[in-house]
N, C-alpha and C positions, 0 to 999 in steps of 0.2 A: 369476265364472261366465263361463263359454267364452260363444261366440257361436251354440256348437252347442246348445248345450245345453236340454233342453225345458223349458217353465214346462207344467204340466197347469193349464188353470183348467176348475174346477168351477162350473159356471156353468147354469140351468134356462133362463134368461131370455134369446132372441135379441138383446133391445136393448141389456142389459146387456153381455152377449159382445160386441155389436158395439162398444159404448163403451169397453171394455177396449181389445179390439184398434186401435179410432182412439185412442184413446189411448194405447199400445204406439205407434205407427206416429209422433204427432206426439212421445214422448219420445225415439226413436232404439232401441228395444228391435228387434233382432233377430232374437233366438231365434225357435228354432221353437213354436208355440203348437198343443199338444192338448187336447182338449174333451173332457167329459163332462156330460152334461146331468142325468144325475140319480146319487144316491148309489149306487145299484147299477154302476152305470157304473164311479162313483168308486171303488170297491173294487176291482171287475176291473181296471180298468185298472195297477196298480203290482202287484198278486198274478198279474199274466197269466193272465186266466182268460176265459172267454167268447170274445170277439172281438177281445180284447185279448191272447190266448196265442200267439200270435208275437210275440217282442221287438223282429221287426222295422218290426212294425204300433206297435208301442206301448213307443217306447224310454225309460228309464225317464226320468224328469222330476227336476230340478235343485231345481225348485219347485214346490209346490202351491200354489195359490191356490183357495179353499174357498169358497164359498156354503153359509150352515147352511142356510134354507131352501128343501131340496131334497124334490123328488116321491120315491118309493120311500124305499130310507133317508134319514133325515136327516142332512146335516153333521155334525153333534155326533157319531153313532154312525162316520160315516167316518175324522173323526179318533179316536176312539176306538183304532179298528181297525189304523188306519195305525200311531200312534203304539205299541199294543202288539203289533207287530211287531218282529221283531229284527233281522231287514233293514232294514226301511221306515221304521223311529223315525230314523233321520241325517237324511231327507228333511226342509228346510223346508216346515211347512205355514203360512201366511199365511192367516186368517180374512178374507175379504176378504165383507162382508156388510150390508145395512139395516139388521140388528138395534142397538141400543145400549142394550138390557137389561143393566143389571148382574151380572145371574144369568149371561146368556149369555158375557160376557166372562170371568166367574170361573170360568166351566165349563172355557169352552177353555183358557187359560192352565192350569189345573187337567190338563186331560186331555195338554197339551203341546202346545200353539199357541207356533210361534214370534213371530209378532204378530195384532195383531186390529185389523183397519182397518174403520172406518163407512164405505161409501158414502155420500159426501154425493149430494144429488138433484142439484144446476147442475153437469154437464161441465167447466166452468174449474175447480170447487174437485176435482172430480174428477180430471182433469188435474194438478194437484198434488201429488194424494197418490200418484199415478202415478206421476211421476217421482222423488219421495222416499222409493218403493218402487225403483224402478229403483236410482237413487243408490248405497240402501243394501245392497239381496239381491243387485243383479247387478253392481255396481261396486266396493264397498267389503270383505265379509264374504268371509271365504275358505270355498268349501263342498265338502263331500267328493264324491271324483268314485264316479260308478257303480260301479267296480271296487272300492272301499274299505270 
């Protein structure tokens, strides 16, 4: 993944975002980082719709990073969505969420989650899986660009 390139995280929770992004910042992530706070958001934003229909408000994102529990729709229906799209399905979506329901993990994988990460609660374990996130979607994996 470029350096340009956007990660979208889906994110309700200010503290969490913020945790993400110090987290981003002490791994050496980059990229530019777009928000959407709730599932409706999350849908607009990659279909360019609402406040998000200028591509140049809302360039399309490299990465999703998902929270299921979101106000208006829920996660689960945004992947959904995303994924039965014929554009949108190349995009990595990354569960990234509190949930560790069984149900909820076999869903996403199911509906096409490319991985499904627990927030742990302590920042350091957080911090970890941050960079093993890093590591592997923005260092390792070759991902298709926008144009493709």
């Amino acid at each position: 993944m470029e350096s340009s390139d956007v990660i979208l995280v889906v994110e309700d929770s200010d503290e969490q975002y913020t945790a993400v992004l110090r987290a981003f910042q002490k791994s050496g992530v980059l990229n530019p980082v777009a928000r959407c706070t709730d599932g409706d958001e999350a849908l607009d934003y990659p279909f360019r719709a609402g406040r998000f229909a200028d591509p140049a408000a809302a360039p399309a994102p490299a990465v999703i990073l998902l929270d299921l529990n979101l106000p208006g729709t829920d996660g689960r229906d945004v992947l959904d969505r995303v994924k039965a799209d014929a554009d949108l399905r190349r995009i990595p979506v990354v569960v990234l969420t509190t949930s560790e329901s069984p149900g909820d993990i076999a869903l996403c994988y199911r509906a096409g989650a490319s991985s499904y990460i627990i927030k742990p609660i302590r920042f350091d374990d957080f911090l970890k899986k941050v960079r093993a996130l890093k590591e592997y979607w923005f260092e390792t994996v070759a991902l298709p660009t926008n144009s493709a």
